[in-house]
mmJSON file of the N, C-alpha and C atoms, coordinates in Angstrom:
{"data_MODEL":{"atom_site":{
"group_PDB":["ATOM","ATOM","ATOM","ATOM","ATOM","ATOM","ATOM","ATOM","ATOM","ATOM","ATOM","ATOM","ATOM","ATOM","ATOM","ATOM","ATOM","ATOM","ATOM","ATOM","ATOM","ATOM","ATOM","ATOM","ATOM","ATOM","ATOM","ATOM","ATOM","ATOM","ATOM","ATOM","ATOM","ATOM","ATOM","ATOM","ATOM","ATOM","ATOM","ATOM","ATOM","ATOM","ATOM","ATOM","ATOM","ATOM","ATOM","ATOM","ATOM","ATOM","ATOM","ATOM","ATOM","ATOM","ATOM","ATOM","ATOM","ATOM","ATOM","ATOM","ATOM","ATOM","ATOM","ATOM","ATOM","ATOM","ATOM","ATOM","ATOM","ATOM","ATOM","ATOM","ATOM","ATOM","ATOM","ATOM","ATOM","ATOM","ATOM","ATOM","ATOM","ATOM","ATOM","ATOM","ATOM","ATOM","ATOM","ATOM","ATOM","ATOM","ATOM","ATOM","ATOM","ATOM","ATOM","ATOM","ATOM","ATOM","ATOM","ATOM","ATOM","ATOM","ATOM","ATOM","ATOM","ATOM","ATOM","ATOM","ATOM","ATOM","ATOM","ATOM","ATOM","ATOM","ATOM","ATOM","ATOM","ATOM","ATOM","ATOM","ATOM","ATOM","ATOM","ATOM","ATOM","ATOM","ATOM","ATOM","ATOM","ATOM","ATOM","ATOM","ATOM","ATOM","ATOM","ATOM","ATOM","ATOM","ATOM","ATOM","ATOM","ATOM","ATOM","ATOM","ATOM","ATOM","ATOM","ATOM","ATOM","ATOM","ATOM","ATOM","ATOM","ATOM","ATOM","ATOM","ATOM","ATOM","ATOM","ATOM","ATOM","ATOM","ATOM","ATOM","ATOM","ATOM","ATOM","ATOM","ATOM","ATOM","ATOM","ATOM","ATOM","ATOM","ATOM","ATOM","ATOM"],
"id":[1,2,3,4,5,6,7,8,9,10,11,12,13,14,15,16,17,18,19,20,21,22,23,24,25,26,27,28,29,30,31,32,33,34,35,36,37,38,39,40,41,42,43,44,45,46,47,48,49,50,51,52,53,54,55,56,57,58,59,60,61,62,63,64,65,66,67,68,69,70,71,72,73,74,75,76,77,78,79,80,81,82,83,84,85,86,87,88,89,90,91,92,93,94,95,96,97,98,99,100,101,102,103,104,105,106,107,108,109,110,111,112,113,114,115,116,117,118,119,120,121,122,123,124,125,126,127,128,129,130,131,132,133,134,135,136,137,138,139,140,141,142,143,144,145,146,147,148,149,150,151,152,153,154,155,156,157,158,159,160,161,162,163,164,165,166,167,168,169,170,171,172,173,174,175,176,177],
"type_symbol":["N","C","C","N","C","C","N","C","C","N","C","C","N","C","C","N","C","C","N","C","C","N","C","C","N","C","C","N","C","C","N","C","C","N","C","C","N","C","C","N","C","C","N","C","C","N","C","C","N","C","C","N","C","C","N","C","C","N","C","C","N","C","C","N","C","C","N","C","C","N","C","C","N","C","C","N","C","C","N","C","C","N","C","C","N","C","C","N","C","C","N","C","C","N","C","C","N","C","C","N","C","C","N","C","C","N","C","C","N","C","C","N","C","C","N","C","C","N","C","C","N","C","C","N","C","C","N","C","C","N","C","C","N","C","C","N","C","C","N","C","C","N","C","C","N","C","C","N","C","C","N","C","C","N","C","C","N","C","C","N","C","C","N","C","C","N","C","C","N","C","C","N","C","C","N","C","C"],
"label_atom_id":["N","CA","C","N","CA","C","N","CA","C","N","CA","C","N","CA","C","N","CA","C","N","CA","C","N","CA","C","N","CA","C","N","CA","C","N","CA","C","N","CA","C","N","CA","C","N","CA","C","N","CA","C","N","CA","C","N","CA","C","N","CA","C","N","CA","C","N","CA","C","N","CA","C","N","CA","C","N","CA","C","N","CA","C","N","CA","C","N","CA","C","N","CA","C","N","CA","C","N","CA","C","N","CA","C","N","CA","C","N","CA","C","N","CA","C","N","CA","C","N","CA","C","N","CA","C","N","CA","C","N","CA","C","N","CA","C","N","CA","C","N","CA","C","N","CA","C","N","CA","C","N","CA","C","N","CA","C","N","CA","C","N","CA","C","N","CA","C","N","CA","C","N","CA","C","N","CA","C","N","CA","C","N","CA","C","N","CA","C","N","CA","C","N","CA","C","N","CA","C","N","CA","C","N","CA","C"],
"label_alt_id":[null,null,null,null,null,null,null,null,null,null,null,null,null,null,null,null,null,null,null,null,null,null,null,null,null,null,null,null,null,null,null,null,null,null,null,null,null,null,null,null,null,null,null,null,null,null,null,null,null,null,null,null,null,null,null,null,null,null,null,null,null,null,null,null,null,null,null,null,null,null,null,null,null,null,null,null,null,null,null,null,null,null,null,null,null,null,null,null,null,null,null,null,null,null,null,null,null,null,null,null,null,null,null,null,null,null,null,null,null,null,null,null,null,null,null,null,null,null,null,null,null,null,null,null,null,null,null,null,null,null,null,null,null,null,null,null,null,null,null,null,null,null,null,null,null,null,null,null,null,null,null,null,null,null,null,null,null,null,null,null,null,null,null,null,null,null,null,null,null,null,null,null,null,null,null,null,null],
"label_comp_id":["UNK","UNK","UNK","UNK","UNK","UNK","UNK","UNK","UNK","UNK","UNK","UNK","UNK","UNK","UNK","UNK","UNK","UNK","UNK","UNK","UNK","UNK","UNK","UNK","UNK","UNK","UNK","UNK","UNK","UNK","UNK","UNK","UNK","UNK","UNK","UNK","UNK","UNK","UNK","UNK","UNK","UNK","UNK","UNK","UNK","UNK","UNK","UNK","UNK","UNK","UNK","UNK","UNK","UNK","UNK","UNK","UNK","UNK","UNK","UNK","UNK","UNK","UNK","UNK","UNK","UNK","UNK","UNK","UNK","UNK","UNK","UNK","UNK","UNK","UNK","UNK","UNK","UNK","UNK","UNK","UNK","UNK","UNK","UNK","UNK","UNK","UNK","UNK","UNK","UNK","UNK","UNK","UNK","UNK","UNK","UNK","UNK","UNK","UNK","UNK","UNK","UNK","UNK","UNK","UNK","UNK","UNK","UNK","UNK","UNK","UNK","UNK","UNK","UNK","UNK","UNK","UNK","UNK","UNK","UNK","UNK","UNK","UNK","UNK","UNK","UNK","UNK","UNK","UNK","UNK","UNK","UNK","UNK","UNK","UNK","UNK","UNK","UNK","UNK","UNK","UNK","UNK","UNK","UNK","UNK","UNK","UNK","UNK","UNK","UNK","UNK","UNK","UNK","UNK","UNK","UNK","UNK","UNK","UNK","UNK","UNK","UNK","UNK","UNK","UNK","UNK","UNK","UNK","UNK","UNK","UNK","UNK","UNK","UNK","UNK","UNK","UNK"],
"label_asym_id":["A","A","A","A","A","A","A","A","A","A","A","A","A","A","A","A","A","A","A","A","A","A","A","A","A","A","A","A","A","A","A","A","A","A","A","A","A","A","A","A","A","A","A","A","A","A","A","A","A","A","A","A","A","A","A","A","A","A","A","A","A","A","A","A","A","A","A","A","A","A","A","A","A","A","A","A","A","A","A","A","A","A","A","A","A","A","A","A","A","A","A","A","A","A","A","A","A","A","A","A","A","A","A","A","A","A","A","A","A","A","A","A","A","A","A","A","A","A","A","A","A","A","A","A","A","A","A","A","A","A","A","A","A","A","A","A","A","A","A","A","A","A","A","A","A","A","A","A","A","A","A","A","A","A","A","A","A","A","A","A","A","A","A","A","A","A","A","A","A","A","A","A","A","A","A","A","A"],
"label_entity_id":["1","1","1","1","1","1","1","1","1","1","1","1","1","1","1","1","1","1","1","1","1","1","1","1","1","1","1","1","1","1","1","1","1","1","1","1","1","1","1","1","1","1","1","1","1","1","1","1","1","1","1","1","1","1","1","1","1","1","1","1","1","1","1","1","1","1","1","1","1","1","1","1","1","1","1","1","1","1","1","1","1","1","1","1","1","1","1","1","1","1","1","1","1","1","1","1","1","1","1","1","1","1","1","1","1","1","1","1","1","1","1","1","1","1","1","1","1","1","1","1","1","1","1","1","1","1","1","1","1","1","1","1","1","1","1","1","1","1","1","1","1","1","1","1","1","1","1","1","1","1","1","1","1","1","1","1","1","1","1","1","1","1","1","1","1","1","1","1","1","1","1","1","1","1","1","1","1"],
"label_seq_id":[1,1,1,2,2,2,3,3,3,4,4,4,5,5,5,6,6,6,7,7,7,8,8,8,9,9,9,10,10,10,11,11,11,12,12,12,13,13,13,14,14,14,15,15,15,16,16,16,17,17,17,18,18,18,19,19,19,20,20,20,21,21,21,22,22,22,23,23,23,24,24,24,25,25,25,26,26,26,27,27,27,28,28,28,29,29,29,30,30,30,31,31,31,32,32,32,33,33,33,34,34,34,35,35,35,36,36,36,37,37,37,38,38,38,39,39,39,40,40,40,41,41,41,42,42,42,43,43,43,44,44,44,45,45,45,46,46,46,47,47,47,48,48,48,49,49,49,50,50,50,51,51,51,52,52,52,53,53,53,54,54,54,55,55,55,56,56,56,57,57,57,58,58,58,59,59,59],
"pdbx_PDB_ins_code":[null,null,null,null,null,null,null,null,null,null,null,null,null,null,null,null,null,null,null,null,null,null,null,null,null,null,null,null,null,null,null,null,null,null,null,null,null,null,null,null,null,null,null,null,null,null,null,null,null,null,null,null,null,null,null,null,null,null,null,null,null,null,null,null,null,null,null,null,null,null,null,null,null,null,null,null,null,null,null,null,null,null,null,null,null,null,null,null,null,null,null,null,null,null,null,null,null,null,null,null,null,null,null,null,null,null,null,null,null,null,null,null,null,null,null,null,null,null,null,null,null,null,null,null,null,null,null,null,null,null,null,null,null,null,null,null,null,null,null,null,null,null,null,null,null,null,null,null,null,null,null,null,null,null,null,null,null,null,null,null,null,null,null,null,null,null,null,null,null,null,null,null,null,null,null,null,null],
"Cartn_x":[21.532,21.432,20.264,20.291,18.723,17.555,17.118,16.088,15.409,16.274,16.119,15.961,16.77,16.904,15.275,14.872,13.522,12.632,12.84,11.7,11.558,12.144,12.515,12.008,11.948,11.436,9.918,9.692,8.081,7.615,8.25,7.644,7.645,8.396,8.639,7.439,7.476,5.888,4.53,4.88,3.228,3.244,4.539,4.327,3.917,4.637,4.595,3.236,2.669,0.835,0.003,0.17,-0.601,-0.727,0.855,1.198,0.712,0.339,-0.138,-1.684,-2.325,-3.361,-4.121,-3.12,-3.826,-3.524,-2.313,-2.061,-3.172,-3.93,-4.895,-5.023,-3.533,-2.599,-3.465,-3.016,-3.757,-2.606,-3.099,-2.435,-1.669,-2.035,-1.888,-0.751,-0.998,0.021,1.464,1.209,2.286,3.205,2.125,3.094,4.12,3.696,4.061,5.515,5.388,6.665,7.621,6.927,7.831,8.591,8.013,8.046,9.519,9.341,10.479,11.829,11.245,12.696,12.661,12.058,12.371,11.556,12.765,12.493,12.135,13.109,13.106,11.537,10.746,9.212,8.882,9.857,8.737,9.13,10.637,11.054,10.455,9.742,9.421,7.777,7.097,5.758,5.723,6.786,6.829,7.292,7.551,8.058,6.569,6.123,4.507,4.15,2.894,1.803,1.103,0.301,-0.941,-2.458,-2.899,-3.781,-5.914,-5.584,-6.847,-6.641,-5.811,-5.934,-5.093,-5.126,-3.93,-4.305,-5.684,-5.746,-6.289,-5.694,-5.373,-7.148,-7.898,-9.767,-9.72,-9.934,-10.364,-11.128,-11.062,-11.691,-13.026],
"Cartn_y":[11.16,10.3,10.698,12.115,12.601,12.01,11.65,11.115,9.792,9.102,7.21,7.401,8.255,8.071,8.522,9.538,10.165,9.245,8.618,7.369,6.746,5.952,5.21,5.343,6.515,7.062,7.097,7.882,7.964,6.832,5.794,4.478,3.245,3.279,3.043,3.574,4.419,5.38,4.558,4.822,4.043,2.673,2.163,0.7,-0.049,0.872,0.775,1.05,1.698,2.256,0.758,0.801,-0.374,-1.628,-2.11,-3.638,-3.071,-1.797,-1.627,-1.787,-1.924,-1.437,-2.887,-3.663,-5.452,-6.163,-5.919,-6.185,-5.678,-4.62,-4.277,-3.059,-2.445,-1.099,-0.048,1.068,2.206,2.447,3.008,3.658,4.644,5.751,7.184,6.991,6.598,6.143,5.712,4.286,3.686,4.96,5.572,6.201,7.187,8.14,8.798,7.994,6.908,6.485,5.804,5.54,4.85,6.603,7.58,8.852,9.417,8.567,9.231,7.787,6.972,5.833,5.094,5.511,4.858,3.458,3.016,1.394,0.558,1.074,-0.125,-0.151,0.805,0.634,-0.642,-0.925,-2.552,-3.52,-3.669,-5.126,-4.38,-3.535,-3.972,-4.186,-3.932,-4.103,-5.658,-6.24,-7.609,-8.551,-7.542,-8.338,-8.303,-7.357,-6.77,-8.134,-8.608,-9.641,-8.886,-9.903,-9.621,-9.781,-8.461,-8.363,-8.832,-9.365,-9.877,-11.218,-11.976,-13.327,-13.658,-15.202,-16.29,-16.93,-16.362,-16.964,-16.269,-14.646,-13.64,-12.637,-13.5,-13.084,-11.898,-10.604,-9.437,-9.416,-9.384,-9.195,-8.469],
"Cartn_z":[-9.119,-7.956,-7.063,-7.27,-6.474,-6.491,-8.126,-8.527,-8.317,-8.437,-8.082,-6.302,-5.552,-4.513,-3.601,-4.561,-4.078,-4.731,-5.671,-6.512,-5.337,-4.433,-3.57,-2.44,-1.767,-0.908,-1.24,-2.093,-2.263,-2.506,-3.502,-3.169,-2.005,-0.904,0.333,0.85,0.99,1.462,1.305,-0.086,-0.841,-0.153,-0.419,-0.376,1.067,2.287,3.855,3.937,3.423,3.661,3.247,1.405,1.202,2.403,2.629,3.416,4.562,5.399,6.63,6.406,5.632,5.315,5.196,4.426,4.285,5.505,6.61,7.364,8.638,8.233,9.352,9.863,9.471,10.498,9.79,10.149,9.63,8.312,7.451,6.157,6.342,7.192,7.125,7.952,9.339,10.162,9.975,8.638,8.548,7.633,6.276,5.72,6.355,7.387,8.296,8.407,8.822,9.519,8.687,7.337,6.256,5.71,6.083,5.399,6.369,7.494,8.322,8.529,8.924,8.784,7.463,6.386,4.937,4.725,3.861,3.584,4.279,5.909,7.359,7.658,7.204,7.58,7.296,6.091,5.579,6.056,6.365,7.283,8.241,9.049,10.225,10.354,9.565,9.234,9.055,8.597,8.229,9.668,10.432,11.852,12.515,12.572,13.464,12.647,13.58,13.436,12.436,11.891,11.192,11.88,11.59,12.618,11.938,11.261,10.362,10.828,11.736,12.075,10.841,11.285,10.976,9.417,8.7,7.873,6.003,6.626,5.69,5.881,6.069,6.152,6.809,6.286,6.827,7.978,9.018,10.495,10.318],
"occupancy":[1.0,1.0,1.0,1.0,1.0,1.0,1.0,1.0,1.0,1.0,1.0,1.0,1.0,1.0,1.0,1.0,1.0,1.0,1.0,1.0,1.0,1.0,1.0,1.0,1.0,1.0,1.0,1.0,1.0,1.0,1.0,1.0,1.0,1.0,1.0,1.0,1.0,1.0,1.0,1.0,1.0,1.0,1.0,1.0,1.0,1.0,1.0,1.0,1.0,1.0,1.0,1.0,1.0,1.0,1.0,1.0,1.0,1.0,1.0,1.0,1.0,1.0,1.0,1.0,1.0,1.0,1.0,1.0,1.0,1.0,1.0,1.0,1.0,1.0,1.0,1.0,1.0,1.0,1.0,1.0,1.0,1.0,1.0,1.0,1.0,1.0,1.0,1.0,1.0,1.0,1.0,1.0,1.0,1.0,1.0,1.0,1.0,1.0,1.0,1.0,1.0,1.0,1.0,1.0,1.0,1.0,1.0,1.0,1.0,1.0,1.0,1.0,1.0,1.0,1.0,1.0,1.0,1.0,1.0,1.0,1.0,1.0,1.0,1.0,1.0,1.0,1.0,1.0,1.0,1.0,1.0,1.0,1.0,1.0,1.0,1.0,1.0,1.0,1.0,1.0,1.0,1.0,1.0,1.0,1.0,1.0,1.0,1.0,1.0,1.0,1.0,1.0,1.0,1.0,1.0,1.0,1.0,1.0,1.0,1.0,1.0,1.0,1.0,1.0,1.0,1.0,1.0,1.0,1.0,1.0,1.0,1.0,1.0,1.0,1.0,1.0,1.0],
"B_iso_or_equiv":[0.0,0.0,0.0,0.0,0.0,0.0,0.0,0.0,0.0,0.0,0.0,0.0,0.0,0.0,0.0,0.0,0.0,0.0,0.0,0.0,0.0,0.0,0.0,0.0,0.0,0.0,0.0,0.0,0.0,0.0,0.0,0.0,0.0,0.0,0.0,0.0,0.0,0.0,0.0,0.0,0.0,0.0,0.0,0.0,0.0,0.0,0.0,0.0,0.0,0.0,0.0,0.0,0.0,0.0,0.0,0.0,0.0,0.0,0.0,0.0,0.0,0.0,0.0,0.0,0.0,0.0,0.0,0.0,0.0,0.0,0.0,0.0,0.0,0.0,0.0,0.0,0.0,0.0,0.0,0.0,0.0,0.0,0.0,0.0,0.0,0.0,0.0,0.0,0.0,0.0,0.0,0.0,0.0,0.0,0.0,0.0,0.0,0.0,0.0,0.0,0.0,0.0,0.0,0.0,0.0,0.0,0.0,0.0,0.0,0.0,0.0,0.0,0.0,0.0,0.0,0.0,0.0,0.0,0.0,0.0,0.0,0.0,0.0,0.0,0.0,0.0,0.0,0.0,0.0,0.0,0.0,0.0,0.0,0.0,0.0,0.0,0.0,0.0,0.0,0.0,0.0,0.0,0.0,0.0,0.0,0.0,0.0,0.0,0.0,0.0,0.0,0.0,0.0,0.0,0.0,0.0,0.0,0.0,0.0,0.0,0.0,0.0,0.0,0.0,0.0,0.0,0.0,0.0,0.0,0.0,0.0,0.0,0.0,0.0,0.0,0.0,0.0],
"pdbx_formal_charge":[null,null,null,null,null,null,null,null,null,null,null,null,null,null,null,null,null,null,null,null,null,null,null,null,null,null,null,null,null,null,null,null,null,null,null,null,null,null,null,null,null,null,null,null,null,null,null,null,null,null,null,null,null,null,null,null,null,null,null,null,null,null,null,null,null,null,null,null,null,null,null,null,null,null,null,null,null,null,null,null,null,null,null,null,null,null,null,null,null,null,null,null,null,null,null,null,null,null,null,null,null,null,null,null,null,null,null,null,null,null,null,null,null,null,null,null,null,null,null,null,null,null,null,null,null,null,null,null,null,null,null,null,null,null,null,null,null,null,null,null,null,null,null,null,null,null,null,null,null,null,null,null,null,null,null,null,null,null,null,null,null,null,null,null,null,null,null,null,null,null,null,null,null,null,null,null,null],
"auth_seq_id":[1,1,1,2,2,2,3,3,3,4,4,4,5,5,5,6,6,6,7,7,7,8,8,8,9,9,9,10,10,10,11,11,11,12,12,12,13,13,13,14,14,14,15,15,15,16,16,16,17,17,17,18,18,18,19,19,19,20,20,20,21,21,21,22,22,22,23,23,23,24,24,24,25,25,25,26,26,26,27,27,27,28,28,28,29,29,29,30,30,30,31,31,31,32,32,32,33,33,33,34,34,34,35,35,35,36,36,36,37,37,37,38,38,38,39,39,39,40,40,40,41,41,41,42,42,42,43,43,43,44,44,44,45,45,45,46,46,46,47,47,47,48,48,48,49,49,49,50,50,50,51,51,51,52,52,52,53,53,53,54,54,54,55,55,55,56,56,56,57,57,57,58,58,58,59,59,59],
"auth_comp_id":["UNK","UNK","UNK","UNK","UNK","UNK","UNK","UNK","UNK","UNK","UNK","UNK","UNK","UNK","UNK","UNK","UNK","UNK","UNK","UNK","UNK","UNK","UNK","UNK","UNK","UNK","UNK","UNK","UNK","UNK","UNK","UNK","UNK","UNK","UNK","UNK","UNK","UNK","UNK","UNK","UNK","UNK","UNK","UNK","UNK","UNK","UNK","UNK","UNK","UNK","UNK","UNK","UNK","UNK","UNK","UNK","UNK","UNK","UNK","UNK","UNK","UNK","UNK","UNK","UNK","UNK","UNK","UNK","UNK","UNK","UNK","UNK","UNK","UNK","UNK","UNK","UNK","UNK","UNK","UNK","UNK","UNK","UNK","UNK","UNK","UNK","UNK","UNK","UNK","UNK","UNK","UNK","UNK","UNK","UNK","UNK","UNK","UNK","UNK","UNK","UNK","UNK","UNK","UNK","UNK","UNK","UNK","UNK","UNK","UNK","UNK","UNK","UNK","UNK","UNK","UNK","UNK","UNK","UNK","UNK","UNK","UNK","UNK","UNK","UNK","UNK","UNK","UNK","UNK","UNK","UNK","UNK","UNK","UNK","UNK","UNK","UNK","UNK","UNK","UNK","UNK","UNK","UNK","UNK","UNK","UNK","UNK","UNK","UNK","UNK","UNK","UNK","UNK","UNK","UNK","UNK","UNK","UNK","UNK","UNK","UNK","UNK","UNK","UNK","UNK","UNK","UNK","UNK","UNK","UNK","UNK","UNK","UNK","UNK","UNK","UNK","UNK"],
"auth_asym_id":["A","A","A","A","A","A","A","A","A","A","A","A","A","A","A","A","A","A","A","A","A","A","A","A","A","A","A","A","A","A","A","A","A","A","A","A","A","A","A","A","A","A","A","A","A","A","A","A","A","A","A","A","A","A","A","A","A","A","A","A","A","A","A","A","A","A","A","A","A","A","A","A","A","A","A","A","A","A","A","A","A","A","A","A","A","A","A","A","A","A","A","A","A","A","A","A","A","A","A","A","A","A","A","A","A","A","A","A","A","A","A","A","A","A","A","A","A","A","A","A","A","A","A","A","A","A","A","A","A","A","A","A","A","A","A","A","A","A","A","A","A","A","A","A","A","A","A","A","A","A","A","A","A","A","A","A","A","A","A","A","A","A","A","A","A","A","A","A","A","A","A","A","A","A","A","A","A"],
"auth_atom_id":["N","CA","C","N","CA","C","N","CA","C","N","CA","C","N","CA","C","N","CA","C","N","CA","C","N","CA","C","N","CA","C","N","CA","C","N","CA","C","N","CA","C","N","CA","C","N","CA","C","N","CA","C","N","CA","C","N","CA","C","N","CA","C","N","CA","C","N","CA","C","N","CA","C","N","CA","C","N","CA","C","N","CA","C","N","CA","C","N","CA","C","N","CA","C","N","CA","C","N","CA","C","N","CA","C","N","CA","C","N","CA","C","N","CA","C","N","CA","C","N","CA","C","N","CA","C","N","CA","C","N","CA","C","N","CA","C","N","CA","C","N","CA","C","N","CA","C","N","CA","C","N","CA","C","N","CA","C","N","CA","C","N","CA","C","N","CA","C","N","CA","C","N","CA","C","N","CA","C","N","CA","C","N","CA","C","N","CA","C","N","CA","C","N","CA","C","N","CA","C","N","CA","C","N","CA","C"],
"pdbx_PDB_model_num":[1,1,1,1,1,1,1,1,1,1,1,1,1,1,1,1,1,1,1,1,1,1,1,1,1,1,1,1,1,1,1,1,1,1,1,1,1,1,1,1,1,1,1,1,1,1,1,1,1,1,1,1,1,1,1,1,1,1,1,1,1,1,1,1,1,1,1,1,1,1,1,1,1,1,1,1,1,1,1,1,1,1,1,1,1,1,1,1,1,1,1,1,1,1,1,1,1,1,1,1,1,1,1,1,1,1,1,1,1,1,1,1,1,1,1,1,1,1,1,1,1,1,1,1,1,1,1,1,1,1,1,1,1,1,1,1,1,1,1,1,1,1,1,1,1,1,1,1,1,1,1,1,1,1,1,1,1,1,1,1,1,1,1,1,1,1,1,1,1,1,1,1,1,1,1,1,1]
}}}
C-alpha cells in the first residue's frame, strides 16, 4: 500500500508543477505545495485563473 500511495504523491508533484507552469505559475513553487497538501494542489490550480490570458497564448 506504501508504494501506489508514494507513486501518487510523486506524481501529484510532477503533475501540480507541469499545470503551474502552462498556467503561468512558477514550477518550483507549485511543486513545493503539491509536495505538502498532495493531490488538492491540482483542484486548486484549476480554481486559480490562468495567467497567459483568456486564449491559452503564452504572454
Amino acid at each position: 500500500m506504501d508504494i501506489p500511495l508514494a507513486l501518487l504523491m510523486f506524481g501529484s508533484i510532477y503533475l501540480a508543477g507541469r499545470m503551474a507552469e502552462r498556467r503561468g505559475r512558477s514550477f518550483k513553487n507549485w511543486a513545493w505545495i503539491a509536495g505538502g497538501i498532495g493531490p488538492l494542489a491540482l483542484a486548486l490550480l484549476l480554481l486559480l485563473p490562468n495567467l497567459h490570458g483568456s486564449n491559452g497564448a503564452a504572454a
